[in-house]
N, C-alpha and C positions, 0 to 999 in steps of 0.2 A: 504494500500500500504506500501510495507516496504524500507525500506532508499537506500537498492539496484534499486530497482526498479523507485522511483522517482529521481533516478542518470542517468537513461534509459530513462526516459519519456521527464523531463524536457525541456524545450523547451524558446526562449527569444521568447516573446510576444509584440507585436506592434499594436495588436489591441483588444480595450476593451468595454464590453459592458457598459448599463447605469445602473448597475446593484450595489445598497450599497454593501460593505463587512458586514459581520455578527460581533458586536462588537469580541464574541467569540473567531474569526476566526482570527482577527484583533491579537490579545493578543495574539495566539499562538504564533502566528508568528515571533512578536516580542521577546515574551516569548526566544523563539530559541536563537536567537541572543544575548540576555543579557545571554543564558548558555552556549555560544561559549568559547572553550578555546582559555588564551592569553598565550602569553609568559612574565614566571613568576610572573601569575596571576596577572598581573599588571592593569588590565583590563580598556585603554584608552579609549575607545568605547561609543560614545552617539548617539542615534539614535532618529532624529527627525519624527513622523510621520505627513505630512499635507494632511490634507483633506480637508480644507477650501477650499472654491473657488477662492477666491480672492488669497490668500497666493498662490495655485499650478500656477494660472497663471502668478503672479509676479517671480516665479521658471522660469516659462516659459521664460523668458530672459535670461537662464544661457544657454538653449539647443535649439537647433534649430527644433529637432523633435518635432513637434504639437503632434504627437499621443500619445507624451508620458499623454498629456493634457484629453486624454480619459480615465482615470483610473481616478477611485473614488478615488484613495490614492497613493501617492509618499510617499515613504520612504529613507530618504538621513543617509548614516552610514559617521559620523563623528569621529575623536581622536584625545586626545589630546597627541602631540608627547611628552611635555613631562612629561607626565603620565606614558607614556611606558617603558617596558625595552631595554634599550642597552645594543646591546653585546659588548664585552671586544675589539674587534677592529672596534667599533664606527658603524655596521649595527643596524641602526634604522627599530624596528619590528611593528610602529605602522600601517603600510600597512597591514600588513602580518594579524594582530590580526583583522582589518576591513574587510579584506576578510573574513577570517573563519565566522565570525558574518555574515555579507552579505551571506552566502555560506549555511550556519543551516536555514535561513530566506529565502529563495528561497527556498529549499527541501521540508519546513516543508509547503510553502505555495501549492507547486507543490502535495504534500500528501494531503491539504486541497479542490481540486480543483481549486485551485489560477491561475493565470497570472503572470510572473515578466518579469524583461530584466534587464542584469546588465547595467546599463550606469555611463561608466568613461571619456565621453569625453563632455564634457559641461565647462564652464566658472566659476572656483572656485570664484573669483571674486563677482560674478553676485547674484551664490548663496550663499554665505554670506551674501549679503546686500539684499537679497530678505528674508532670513531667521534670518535674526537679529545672527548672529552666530559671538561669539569674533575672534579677532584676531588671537589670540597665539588656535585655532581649527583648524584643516584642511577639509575639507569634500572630503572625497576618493570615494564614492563610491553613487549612486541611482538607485531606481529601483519603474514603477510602481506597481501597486499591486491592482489586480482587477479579474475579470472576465475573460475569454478570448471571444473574440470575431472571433476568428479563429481557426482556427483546422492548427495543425501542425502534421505531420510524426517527429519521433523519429530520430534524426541525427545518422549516418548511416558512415560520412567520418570520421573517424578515424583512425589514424596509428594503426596496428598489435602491440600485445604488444612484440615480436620479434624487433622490431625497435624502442623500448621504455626503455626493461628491463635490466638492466645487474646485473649479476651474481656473488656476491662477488666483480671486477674490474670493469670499466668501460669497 
C-alpha cells in the first residue's frame, strides 16, 4: 500500500481483537515516528509504548472509553516543551512536532494492517501518574494499536478541495 493510499483507507478504530502485534510490526511503527520531522530538528518527542496489563488499565483512569482497553498496545506521544523550538513570536511547536510523529505512526501502522484512533481527550493528569511521566513532559496525544476488530468504509464526508484551496491569496 502506498502512503496515498493508506491516507484513503485509514480509518479510527474502536474495536480490537485478542490478537498480539508482531514485535516487527511493533518497531515499524514506532520506527515512523522517531523519523517524523520537527521543527528545527529539535526533536521533543518521546513515545511511551504499554503493553502491560496492569500499566494499560491503570491508563484506563485517564479515559473513559473501555475499548480503548481492547488493544494489545496503547501508544501515548509525549514532548518535552522545552526541548522544542520557539518561534520568534513565542508559538510553541511542540504540538505540532507530536502530531507529525502521531500522524507517520498511524499510516505506517494502517500500511501494516494495524488499528489506531487518535485520542486527545482523556485526563493528562491521570496519565502521568499512571505512566510515571515527569512533570516538566506533556503527553499530547494516544492511540490504541492492534488488530481491528471491525471493518470500516473509507470516510467519504469531506469538503471539495474548491472550499479548501486558495490560489496565490486567500
Amino acid at each position: 500500500m502506498d502512503v496515498f493510499e493508506a491516507i484513503k483507507v485509514r480509518r479510527s478504530i474502536r474495536a480490537y481483537k485478542d490478537q498480539p502485534v508482531e514485535k516487527e510490526k511493533l518497531d515499524k511503527v514506532v520506527e515512523a515516528a522517531r523519523l517524523a520531522p520537527s521543527a528545527h530538528n529539535n526533536q521533543p518527542c518521546h513515545i511511551i509504548v504499554v503493553s502491560d496489563a496492569a500499566t494499560r488499565e491503570s491508563l484506563g483512569t485517564a479515559y473513559v472509553g473501555q475499548w480503548l482497553m481492547q488493544a494489545p498496545i496503547i501508544i501515548v506521544v509525549c514532548a518535552v516543551p522545552g526541548d522544542a523550538w520557539l518561534r520568534s513570536d513565542g508559538e510553541e511547536y511542540w504540538k505540532v512536532d507530536a502530531a507529525i510523529a502521531m500522524e507517520n505512526l498511524v499510516l505506517t501502522a494502517t500500511e501494516l494492517g494495524l488499528g489506531t484512533c487518535w485520542i486527545a481527550m482523556f485526563d493528562e493528569t491521570a496519565a502521568k501518574k499512571a505512566l510515571s511521566i515527569p512533570d516538566y513532559v506533556r503527553v499530547v496525544v494516544m492511540t490504541p494499536l492492534g488488530y481491528a476488530a471491525e471493518e470500516k468504509e473509507p470516510v467519504t464526508r469531506r469538503k471539495p478541495l474548491t472550499e479548501l484551496i486558495h490560489n496565490d491569496k486567500w
